[in-house]
DOMIPA-216119 format. One record per residue (C-alpha): residue in three letters; x, y, z. Coordinates in nm, 2 decimals. Example, Ala and Ser with C-alpha at 12.3 -4.5 7.8 and 13.67 -1.06 7.14 Angstrom:
<r code="ALA" px="1.23" py="-0.45" pz="0.78"/>
<r code="SER" px="1.37" py="-0.11" pz="0.71"/>
This chain:
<r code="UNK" px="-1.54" py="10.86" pz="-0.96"/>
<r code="UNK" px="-1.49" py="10.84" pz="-0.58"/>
<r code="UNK" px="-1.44" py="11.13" pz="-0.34"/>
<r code="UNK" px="-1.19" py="10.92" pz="-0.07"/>
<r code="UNK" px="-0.81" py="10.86" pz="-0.20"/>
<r code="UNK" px="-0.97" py="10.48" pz="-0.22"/>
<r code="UNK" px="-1.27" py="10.30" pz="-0.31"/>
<r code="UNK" px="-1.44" py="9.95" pz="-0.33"/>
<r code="UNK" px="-1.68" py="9.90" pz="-0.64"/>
<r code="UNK" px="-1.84" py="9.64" pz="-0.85"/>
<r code="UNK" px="-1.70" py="9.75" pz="-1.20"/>
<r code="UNK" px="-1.99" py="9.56" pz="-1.39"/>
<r code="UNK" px="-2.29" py="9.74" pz="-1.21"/>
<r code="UNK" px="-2.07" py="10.12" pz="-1.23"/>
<r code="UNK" px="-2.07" py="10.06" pz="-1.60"/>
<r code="UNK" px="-2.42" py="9.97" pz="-1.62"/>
<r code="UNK" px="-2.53" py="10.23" pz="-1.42"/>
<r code="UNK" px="-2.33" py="10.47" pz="-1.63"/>
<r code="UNK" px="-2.50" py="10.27" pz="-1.96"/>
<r code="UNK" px="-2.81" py="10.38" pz="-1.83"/>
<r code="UNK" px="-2.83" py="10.72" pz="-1.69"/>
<r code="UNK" px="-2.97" py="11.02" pz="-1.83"/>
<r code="UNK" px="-2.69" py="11.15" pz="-1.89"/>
<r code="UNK" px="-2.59" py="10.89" pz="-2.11"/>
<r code="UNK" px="-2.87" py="10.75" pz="-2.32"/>
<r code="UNK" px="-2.66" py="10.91" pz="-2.56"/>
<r code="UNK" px="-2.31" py="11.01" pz="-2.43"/>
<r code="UNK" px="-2.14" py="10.65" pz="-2.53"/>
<r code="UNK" px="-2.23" py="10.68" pz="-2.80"/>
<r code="UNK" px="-2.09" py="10.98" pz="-2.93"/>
<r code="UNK" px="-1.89" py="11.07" pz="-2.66"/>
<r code="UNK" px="-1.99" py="11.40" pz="-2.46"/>
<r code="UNK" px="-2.31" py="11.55" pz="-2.63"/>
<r code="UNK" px="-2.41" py="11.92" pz="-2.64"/>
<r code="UNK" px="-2.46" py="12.06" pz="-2.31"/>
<r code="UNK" px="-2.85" py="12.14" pz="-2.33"/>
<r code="UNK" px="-2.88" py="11.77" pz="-2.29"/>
<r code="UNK" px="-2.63" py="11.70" pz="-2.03"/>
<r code="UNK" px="-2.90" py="11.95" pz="-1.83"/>
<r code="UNK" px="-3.15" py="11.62" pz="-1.80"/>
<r code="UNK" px="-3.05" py="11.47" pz="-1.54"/>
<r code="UNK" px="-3.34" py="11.60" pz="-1.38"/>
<r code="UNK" px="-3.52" py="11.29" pz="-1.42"/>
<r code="UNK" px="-3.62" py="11.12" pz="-1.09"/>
<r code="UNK" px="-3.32" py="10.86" pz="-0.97"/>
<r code="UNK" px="-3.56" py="10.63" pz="-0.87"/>
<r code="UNK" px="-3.71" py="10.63" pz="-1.21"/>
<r code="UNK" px="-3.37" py="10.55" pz="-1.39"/>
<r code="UNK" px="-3.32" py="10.27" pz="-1.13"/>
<r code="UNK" px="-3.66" py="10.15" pz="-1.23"/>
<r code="UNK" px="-3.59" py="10.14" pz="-1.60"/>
<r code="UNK" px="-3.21" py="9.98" pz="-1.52"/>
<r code="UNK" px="-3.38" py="9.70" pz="-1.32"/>
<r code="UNK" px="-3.66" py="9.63" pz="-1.54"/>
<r code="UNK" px="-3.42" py="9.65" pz="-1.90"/>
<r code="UNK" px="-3.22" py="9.34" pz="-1.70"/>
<r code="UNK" px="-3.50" py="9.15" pz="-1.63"/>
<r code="UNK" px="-3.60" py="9.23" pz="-2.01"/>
<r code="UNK" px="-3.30" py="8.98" pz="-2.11"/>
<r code="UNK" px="-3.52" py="8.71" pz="-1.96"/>
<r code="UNK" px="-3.83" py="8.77" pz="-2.10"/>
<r code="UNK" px="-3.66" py="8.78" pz="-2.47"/>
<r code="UNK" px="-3.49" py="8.42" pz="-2.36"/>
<r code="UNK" px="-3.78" py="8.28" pz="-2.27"/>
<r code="UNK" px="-3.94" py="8.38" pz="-2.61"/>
<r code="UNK" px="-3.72" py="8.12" pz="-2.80"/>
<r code="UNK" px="-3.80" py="7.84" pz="-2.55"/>
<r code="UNK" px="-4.16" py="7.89" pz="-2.55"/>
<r code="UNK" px="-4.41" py="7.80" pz="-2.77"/>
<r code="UNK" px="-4.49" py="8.13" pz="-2.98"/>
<r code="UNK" px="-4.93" py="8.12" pz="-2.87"/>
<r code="UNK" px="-4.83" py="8.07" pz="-2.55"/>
<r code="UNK" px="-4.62" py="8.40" pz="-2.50"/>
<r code="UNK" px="-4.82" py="8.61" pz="-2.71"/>
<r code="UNK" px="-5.11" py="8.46" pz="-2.45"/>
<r code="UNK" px="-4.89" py="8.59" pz="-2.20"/>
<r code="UNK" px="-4.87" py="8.94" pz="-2.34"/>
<r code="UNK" px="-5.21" py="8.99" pz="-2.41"/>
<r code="UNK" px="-5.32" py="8.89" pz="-2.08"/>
<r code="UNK" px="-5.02" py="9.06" pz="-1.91"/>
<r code="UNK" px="-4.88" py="8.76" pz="-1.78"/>
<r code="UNK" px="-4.54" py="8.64" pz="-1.62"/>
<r code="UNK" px="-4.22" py="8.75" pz="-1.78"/>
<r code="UNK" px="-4.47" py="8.96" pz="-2.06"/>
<r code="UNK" px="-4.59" py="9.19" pz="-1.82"/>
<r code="UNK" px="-4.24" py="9.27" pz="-1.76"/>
<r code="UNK" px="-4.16" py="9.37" pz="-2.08"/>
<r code="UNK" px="-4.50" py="9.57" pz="-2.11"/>
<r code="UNK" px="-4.43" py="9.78" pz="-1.78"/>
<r code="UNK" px="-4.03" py="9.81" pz="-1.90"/>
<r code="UNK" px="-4.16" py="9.98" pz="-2.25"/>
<r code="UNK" px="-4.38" py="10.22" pz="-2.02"/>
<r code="UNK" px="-4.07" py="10.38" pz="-1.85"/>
<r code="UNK" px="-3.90" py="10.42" pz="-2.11"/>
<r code="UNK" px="-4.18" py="10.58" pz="-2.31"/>
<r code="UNK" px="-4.20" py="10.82" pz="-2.01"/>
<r code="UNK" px="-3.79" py="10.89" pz="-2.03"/>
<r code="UNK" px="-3.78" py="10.91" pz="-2.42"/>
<r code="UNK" px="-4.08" py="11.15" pz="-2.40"/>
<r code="UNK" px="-3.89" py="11.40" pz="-2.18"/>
<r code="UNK" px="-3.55" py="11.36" pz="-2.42"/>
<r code="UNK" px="-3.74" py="11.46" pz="-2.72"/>
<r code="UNK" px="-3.91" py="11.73" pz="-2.64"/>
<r code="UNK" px="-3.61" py="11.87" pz="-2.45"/>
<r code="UNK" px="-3.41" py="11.87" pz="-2.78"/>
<r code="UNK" px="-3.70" py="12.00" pz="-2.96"/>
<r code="UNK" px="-3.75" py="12.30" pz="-2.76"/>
<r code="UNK" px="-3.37" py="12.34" pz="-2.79"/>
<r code="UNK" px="-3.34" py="12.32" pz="-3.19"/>
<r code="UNK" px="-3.61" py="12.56" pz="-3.23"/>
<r code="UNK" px="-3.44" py="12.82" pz="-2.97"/>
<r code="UNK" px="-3.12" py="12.76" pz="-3.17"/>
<r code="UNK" px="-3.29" py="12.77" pz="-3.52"/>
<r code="UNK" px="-3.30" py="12.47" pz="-3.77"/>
<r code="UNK" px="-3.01" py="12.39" pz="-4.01"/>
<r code="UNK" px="-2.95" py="12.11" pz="-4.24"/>
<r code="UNK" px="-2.64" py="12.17" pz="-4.39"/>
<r code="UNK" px="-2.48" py="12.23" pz="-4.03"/>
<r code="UNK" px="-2.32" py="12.56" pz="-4.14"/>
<r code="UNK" px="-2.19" py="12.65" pz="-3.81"/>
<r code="UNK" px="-1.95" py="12.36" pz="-3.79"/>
<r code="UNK" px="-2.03" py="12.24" pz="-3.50"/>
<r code="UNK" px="-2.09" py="11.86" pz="-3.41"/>
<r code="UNK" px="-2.40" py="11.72" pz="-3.33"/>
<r code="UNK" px="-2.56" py="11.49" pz="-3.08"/>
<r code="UNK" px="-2.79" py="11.16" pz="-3.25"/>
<r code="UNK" px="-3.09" py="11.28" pz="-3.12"/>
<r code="UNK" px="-3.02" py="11.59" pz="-3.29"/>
<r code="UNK" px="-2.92" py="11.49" pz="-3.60"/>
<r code="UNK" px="-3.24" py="11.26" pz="-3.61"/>
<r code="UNK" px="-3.47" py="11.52" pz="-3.55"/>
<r code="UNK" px="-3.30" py="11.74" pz="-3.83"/>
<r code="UNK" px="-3.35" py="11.47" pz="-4.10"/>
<r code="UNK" px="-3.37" py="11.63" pz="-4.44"/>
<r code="UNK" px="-3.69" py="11.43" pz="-4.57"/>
<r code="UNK" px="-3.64" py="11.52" pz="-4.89"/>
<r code="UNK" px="-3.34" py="11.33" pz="-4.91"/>
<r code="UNK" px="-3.47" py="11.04" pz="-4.65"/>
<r code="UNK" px="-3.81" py="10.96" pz="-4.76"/>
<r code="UNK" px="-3.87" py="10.69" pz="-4.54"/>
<r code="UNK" px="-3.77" py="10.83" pz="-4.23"/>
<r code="UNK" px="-4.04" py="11.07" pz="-4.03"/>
<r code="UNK" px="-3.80" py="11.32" pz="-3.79"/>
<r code="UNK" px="-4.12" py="11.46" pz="-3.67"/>
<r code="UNK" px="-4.27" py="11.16" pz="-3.50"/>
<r code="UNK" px="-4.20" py="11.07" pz="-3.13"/>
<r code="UNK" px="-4.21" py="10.71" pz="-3.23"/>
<r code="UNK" px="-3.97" py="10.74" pz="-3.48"/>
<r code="UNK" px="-3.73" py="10.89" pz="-3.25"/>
<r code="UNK" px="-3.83" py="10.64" pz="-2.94"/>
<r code="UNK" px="-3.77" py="10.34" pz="-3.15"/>
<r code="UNK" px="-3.40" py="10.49" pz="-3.31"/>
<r code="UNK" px="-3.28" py="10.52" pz="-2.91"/>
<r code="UNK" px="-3.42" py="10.17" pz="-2.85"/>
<r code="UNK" px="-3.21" py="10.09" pz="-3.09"/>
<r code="UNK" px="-2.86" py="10.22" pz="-2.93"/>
<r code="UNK" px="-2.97" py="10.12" pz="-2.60"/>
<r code="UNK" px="-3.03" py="9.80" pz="-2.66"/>
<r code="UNK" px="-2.74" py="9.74" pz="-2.92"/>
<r code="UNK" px="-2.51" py="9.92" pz="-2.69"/>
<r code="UNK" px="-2.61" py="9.93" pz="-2.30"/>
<r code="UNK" px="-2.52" py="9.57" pz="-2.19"/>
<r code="UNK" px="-2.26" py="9.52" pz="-2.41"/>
<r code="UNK" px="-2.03" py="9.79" pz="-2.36"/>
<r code="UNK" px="-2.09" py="9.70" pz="-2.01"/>
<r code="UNK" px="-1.98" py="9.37" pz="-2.03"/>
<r code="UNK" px="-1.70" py="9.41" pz="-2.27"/>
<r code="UNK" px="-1.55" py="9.66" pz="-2.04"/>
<r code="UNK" px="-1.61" py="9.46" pz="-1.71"/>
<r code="UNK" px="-1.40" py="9.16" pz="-1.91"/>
<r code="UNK" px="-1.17" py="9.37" pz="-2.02"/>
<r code="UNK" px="-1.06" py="9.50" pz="-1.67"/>
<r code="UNK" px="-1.09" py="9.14" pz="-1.57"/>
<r code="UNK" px="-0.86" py="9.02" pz="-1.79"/>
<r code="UNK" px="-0.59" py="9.37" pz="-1.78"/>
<r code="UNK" px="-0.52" py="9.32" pz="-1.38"/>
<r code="UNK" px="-0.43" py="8.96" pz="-1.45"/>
<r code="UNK" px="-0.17" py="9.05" pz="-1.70"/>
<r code="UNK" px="0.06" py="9.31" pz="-1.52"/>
<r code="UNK" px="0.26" py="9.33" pz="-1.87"/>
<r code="UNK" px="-0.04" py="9.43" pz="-2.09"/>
<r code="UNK" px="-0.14" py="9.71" pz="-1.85"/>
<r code="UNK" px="0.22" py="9.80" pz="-1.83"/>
<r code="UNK" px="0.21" py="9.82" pz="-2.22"/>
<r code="UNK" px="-0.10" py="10.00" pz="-2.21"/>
<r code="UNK" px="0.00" py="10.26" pz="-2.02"/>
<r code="UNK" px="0.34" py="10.35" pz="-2.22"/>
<r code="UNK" px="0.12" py="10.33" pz="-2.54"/>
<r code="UNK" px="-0.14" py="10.63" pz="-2.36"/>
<r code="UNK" px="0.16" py="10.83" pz="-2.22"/>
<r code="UNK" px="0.37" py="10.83" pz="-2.55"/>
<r code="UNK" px="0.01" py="10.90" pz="-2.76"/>
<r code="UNK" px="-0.20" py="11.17" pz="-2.55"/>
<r code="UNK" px="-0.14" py="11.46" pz="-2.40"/>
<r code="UNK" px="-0.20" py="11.45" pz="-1.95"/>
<r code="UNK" px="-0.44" py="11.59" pz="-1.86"/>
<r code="UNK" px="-0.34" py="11.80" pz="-1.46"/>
<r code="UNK" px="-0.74" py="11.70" pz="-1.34"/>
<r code="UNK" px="-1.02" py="11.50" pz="-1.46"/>
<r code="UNK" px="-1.22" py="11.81" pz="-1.50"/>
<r code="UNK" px="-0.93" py="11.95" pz="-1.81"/>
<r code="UNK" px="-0.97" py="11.82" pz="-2.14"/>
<r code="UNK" px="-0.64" py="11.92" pz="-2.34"/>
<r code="UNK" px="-0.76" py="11.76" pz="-2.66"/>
<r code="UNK" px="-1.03" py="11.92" pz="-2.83"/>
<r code="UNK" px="-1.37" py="11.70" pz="-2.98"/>
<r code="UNK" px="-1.24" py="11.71" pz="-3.29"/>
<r code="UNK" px="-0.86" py="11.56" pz="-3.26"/>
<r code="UNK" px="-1.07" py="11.32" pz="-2.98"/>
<r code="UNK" px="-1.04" py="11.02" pz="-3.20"/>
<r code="UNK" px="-0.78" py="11.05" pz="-3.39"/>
<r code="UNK" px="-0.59" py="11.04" pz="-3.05"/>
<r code="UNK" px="-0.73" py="10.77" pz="-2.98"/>
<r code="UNK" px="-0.69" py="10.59" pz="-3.32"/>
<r code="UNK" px="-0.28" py="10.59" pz="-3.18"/>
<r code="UNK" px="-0.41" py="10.36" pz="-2.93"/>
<r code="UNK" px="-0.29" py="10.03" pz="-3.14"/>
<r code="UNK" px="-0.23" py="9.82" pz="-2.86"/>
<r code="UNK" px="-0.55" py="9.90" pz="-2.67"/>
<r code="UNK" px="-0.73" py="9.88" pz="-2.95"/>
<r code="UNK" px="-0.59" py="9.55" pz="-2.97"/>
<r code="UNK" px="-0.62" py="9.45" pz="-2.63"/>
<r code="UNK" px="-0.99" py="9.51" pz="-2.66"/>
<r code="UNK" px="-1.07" py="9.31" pz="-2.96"/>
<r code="UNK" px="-0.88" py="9.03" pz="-2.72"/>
<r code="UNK" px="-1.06" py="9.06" pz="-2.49"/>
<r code="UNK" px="-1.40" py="9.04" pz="-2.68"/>
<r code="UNK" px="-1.24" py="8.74" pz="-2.87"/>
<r code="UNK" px="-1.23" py="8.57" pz="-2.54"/>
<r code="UNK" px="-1.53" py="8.70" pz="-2.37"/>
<r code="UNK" px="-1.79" py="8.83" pz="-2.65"/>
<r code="UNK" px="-2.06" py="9.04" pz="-2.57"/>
<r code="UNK" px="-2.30" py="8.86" pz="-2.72"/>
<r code="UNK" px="-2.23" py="8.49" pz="-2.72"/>
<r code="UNK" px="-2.42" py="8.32" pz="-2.97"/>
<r code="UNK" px="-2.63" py="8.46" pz="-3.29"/>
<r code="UNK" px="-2.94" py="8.32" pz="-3.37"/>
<r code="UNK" px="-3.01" py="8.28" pz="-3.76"/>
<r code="UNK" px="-3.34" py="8.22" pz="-3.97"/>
<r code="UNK" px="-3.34" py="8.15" pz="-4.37"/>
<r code="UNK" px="-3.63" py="8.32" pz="-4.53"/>
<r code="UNK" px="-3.59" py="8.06" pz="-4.80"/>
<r code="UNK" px="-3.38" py="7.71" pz="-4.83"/>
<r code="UNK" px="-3.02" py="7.81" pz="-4.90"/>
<r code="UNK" px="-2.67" py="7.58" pz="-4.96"/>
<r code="UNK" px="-2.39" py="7.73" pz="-4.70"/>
<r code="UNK" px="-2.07" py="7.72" pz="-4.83"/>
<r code="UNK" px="-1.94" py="7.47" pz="-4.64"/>
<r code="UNK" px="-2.21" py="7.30" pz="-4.89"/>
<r code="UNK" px="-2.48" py="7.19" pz="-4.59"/>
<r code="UNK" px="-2.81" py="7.27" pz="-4.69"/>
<r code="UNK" px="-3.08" py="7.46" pz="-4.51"/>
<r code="UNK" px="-3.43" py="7.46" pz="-4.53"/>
<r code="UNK" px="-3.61" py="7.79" pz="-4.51"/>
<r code="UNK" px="-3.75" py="7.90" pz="-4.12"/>
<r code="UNK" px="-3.48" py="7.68" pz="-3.93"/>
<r code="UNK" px="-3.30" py="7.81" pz="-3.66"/>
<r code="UNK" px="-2.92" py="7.84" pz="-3.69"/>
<r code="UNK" px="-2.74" py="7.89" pz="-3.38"/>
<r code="UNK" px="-2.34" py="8.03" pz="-3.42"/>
<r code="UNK" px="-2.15" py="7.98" pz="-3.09"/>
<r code="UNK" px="-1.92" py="8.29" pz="-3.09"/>
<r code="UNK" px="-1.79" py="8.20" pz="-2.77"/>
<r code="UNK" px="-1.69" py="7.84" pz="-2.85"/>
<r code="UNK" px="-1.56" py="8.00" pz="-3.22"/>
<r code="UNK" px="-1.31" py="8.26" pz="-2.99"/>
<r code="UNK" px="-1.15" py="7.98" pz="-2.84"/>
<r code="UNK" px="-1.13" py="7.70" pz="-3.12"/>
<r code="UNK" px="-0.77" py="7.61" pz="-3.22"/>
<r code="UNK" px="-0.82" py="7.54" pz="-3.55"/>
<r code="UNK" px="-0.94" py="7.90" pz="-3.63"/>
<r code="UNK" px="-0.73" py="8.12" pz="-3.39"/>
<r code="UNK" px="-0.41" py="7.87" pz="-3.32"/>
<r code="UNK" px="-0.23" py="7.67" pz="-3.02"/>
<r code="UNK" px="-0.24" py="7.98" pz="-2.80"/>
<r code="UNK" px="-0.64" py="8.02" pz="-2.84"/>
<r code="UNK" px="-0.67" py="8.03" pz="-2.53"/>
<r code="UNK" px="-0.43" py="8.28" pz="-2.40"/>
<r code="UNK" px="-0.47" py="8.69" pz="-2.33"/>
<r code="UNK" px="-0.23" py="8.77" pz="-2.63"/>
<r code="UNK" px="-0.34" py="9.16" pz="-2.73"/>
<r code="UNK" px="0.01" py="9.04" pz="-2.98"/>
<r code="UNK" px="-0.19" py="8.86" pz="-3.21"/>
<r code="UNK" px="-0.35" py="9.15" pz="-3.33"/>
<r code="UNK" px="-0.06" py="9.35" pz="-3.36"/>
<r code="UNK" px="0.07" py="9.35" pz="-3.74"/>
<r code="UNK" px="0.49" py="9.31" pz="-3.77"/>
<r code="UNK" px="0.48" py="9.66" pz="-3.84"/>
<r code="UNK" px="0.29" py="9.79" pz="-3.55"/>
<r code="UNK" px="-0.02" py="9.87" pz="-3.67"/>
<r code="UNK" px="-0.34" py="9.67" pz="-3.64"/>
<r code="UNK" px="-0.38" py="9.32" pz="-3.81"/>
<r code="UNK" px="-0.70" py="9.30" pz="-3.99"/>
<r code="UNK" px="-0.92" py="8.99" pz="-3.91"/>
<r code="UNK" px="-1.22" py="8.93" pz="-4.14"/>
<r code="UNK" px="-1.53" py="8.96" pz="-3.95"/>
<r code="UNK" px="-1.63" py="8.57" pz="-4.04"/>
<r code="UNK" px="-1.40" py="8.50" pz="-3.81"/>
<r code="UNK" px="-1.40" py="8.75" pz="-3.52"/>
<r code="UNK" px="-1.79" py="8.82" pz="-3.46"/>
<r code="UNK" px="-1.83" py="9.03" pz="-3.19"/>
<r code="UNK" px="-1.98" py="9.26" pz="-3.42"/>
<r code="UNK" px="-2.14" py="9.09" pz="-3.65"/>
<r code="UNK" px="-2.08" py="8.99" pz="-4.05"/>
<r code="UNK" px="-2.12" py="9.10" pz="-4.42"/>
<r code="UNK" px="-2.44" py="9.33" pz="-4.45"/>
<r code="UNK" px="-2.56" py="9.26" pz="-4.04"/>
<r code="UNK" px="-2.23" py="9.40" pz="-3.90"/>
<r code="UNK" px="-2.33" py="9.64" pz="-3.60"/>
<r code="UNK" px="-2.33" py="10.03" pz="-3.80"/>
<r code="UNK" px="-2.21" py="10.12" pz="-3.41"/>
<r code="UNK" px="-1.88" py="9.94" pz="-3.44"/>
<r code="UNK" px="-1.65" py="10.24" pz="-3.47"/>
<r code="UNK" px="-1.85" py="10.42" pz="-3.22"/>
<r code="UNK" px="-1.82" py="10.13" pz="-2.96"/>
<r code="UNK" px="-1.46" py="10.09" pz="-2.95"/>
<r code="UNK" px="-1.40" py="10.47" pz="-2.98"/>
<r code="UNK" px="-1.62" py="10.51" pz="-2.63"/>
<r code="UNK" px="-1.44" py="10.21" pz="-2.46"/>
<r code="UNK" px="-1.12" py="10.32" pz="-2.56"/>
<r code="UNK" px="-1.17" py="10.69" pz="-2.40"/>
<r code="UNK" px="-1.36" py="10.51" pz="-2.10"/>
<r code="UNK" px="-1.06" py="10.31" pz="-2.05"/>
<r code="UNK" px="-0.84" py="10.61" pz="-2.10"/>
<r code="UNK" px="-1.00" py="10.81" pz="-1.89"/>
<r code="UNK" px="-1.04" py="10.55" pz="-1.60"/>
<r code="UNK" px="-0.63" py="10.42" pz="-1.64"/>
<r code="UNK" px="-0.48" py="10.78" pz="-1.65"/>
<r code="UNK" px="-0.63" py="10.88" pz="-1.29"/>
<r code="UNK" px="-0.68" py="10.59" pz="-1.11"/>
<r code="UNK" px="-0.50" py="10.32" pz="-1.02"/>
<r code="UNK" px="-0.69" py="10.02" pz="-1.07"/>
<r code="UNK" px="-0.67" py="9.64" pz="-0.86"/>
<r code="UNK" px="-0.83" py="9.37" pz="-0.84"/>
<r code="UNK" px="-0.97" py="9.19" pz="-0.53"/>
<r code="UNK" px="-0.85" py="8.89" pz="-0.43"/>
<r code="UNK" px="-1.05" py="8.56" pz="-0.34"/>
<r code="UNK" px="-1.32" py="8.67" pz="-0.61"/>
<r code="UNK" px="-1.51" py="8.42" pz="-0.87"/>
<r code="UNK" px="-1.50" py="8.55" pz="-1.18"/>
<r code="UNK" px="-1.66" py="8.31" pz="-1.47"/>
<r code="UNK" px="-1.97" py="8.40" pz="-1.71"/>
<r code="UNK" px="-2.33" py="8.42" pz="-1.69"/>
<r code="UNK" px="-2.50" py="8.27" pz="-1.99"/>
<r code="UNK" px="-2.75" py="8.55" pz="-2.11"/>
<r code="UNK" px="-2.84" py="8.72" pz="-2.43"/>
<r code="UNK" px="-2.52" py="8.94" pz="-2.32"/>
<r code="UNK" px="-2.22" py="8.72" pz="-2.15"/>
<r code="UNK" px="-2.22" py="8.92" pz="-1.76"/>
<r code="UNK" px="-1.97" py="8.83" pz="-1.53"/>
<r code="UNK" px="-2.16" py="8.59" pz="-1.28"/>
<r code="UNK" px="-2.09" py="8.82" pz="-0.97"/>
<r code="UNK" px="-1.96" py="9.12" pz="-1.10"/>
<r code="UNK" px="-1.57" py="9.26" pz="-1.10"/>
<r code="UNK" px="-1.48" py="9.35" pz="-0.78"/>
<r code="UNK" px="-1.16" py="9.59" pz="-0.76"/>
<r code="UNK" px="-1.02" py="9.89" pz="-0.56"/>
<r code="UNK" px="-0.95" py="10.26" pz="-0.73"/>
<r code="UNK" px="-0.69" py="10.46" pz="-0.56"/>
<r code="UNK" px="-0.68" py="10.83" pz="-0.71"/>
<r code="UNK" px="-0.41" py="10.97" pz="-0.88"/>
<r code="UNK" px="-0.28" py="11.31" pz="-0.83"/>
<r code="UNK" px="-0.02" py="11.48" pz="-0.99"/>
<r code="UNK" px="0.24" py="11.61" pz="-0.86"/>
């Protein structure tokens, strides 16, 4: 991650850099795709940059969307207007990016012949297993068109870009501010996985991957902490089709606007106790040592019942191996005199980024 034995960085902006590079439209989401695809970083940095710049500036337009009046904005768009045209030219790039991914992968599957059943055992990339969608099983879905495929990776990216980003930024926040949690962290990743001599050696293979990391109780916990405190997405915004009782026995009449405060809902001592407001990775901890279930009601960083985010798993397996990764080679600090509070967005950023020092690592 840095060539010198030390380095100054802005942890929010690294990990949304990394969110949004070619090599990792994909890569968080699975963790380390085939190699073919790795191979596209070929695409012009400045274009990439473009694309990162305009997706932020995309989070504005969408805000403004549910502030203004519905002709207006769709005046807006049609006219290319304002924060419209922004989203207009943003959907441009990544047309133009998307393009080049799929017919990459294309050209690869039919160079490596296609197989349904994935008889060779190997794992696959999404893209991949998209495009080798047995129809006659999933009628709905159409593998062979672009747009298909375009709107499935719009999909991941924009479930998964900002708010692994953010999560991971408040995560590290919150670990160098609680020496004993990173201490605990540590001993938990030593006792669990096997060292690695150099970033470059893997000794676990893709396959035992997560169930490595699945030892990880107390990062695991500390994570889900962490997003307790600081979720990615702040607040939900809910719309009855048709007028509906809650059960809390309020009614509801059909088209209003429902808006859940997961934020204030983290930090509300009647739901999570005295200590709400304390980094405890404890309290999810079960007296036996392994994790202590919370229903999803009540922790909502991914969602509940039918809506819950079908990346869950995949999340916390990629932040877990980031973290991994980034704690067994580095050692990580955090700069003094900083500011750190929230930005209120669609995704809760860290007003002016996470400023810390990384000093390499090397083994003896």
């Amino acid at each position: 991650m840095c060539a010198s034995p030390l380095c100054f960085i802005d942890t929010s902006t690294l990990y949304s850099r990394l969110a949004c590079s070619p090599s990792s439209l994909f890569i968080w989401a699975l963790l380390f795709l085939s190699e073919p695809l790795l191979q596209l970083t070929t695409l012009p940095l400045i274009l990439i940059e473009d694309l990162r710049t305009k997706l932020f500036l995309c989070n504005n337009a969408i805000v403004i969307r549910h502030v203004m009046p519905k002709f207006l904005w769709k005046l807006q768009n049609r006219m290319e207007l304002g924060q419209e045209k922004t989203l207009i030219e943003a959907g441009a790039t990544f047309d133009r990016i998307c393009a080049k991914y799929i017919s990459a992968k294309r050209e690869e599957i039919r160079s490596q012949g296609f197989d349904h059943d994935h008889s060779n055992g190997e794992s696959e990339d999404l893209l991949t297993s998209h495009i080798k969608l047995d129809t006659s099983k999933y009628e709905l879905l159409k593998p062979n068109d672009d747009k298909f495929l375009r709107d499935t990776i719009l999909t991941f990216i924009a479930a998964g870009r900002d708010t692994i980003s953010t999560a991971l930024t408040w995560f590290f926040g919150l670990l160098l501010k609680h020496p004993y949690v990173e201490a605990k962290i540590h001993q938990e990743i030593n006792t669990n996985l096997p060292k690695s001599r150099s970033s470059q050696e893997r000794p676990w293979s893709a396959i035992d991957r997560k169930a490595y990391l699945n030892k990880l109780v107390y990062l695991h916990g500390a994570l889900c902490e962490a997003m307790r405190l600081y979720p990615p997405v702040p607040f939900q915004r809910k719309s009855p089709i048709k007028s509906d009782v809650l059960p809390s026995g309020h009614k509801v009449d059909a088209n209003s606007i429902i808006i859940i405060p997961i934020y204030v809902l983290g930090r509300m001592r009647s739901v999570w106790g005295d200590d709400t407001l304390e980094f405890k990775p404890e309290r999810w901890i079960s007296e036996t040592g392994g994790l202590r279930h919370e229903p999803s009601f009540k922790f909502l960083a991914f969602n509940s019942g039918p809506r819950t985010c079908p990346g869950k798993h995949l999340a916390m397996t990629s932040m877990k191996a980031i973290i991994v990764e980034i704690l067994q080679h580095y050692d990580v600090k955090l700069i003094e005199g900083q500011k750190i509070e929230p930005k209120p967005r669609l995704v809760l950023q860290m007003n002016h980024g996470l400023r810390v020092t990384l000093t390499k690592k090397y083994s003896s």
